[in-house]
Backbone bond lengths (Angstrom), bond angles and torsions (degrees), N, CA, C in turn:
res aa  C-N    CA-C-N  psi(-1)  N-CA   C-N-CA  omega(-1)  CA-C   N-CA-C  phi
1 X - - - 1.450 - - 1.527 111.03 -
2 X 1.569 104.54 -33.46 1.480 91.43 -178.05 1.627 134.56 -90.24
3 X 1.530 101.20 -15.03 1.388 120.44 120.16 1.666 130.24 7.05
4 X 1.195 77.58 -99.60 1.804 93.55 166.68 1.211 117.52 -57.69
5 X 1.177 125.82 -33.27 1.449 123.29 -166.96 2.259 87.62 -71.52
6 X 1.060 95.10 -61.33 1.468 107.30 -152.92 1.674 98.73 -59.71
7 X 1.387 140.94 -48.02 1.199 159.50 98.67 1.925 92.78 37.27
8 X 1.603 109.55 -88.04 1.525 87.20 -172.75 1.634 113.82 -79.72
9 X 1.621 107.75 -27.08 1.985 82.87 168.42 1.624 112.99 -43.47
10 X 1.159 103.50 -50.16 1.825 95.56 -171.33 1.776 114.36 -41.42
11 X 1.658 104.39 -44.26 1.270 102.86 -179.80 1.702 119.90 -82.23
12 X 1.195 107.24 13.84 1.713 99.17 -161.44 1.542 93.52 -115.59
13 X 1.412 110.08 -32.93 1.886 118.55 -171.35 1.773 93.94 -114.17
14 X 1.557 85.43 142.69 1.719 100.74 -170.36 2.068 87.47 -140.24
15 X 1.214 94.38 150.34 1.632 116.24 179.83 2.011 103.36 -90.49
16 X 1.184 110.19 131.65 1.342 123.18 178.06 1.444 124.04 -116.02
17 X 0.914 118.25 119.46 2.098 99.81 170.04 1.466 95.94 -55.10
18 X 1.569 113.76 136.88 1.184 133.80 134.03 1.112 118.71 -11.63
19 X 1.325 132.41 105.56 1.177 135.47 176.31 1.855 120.59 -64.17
20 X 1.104 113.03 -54.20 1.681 125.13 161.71 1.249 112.45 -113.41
21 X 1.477 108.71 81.07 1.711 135.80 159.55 1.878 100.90 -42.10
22 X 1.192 115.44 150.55 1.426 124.60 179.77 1.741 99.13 -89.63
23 X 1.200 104.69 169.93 1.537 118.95 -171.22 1.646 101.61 -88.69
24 X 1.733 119.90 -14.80 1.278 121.31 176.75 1.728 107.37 -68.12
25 X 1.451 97.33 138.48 1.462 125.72 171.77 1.906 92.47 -41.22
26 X 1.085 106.14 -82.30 1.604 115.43 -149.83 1.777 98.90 -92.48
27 X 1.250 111.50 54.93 1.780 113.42 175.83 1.717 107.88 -39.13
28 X 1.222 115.85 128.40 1.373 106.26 170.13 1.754 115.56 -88.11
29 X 1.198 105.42 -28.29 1.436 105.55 155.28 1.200 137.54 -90.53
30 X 1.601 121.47 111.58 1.521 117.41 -168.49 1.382 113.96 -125.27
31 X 1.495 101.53 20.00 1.814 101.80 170.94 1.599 109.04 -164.58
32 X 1.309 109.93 154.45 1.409 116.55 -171.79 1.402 116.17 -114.80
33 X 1.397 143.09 146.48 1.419 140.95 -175.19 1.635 96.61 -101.30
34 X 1.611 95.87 133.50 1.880 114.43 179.53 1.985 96.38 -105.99
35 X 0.954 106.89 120.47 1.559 101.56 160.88 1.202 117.97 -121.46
36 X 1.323 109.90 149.00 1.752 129.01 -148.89 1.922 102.40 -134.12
37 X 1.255 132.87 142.87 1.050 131.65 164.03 1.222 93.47 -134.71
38 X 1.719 102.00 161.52 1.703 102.47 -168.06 1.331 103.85 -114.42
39 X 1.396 108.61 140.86 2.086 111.81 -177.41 1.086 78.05 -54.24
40 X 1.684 83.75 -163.06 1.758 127.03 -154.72 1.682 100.17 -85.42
41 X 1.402 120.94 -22.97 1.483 124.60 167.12 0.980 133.83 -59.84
42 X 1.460 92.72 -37.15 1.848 108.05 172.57 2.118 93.37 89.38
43 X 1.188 112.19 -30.21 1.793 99.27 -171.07 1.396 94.75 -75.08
44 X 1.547 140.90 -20.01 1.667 118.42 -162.20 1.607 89.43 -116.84
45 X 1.382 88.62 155.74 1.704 94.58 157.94 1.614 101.43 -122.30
46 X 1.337 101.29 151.34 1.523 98.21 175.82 1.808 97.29 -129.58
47 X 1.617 108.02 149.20 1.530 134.22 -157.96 2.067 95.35 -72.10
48 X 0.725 104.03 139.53 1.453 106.85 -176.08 2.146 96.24 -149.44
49 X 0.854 75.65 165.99 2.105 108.85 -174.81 1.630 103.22 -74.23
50 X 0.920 130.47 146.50 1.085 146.81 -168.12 1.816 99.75 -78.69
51 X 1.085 96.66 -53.38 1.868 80.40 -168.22 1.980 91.55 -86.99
52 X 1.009 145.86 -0.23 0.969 124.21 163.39 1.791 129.87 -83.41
53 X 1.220 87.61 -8.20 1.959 116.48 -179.22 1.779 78.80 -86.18
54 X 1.241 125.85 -54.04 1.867 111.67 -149.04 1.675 85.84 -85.65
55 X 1.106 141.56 -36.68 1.612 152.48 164.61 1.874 102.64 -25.43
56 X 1.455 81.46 -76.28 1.792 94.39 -177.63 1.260 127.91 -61.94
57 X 1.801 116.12 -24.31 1.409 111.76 158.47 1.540 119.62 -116.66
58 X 1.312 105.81 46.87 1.736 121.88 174.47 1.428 96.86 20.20
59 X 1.334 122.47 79.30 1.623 135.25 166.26 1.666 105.14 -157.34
60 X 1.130 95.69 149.08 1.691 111.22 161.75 1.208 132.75 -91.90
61 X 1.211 116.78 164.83 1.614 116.89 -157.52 1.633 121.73 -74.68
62 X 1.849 102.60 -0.51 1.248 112.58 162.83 1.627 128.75 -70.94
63 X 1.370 100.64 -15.23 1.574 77.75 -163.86 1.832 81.59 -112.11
64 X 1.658 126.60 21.64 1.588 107.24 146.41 1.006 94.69 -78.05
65 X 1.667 146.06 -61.00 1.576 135.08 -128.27 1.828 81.78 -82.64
66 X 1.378 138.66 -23.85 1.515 110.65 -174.10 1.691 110.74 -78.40
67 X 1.429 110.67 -1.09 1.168 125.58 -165.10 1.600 106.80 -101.57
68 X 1.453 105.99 -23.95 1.375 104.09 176.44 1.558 119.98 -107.65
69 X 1.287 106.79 -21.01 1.819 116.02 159.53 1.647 117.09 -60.44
């Protein structure tokens, strides 16, 4: 089961460059998390908000970042 669970975070959250990088030399942030849930078709995903993605699958934002490390 947990498998699966971890299995579709991988497919639902994707890594982005930072769109407005800071003017600092050594940025400690250099990428942003996109989350996606898929209609009722299952072929599209559509872009959704971060706490409404962790809302809809009653989880916290730990077990994307253990999913993306």
């Amino acid at each position: 089961m947990i498998i699966k669970k971890l299995h579709f975070f991988g497919k639902t959250t994707t890594e982005e460059a930072t769109s407005r990088p800071t003017k600092r030399s050594p940025s400690r942030r250099g990428r942003s998390l996109a989350y996606y849930l898929p209609l009722s078709g299952g072929r599209q995903n559509i872009r959704v908000c971060q706490v409404f993605y962790l809302t809809t699958l009653d989880i916290n934002h730990k077990h994307i970042y253990y999913k993306i490390s």
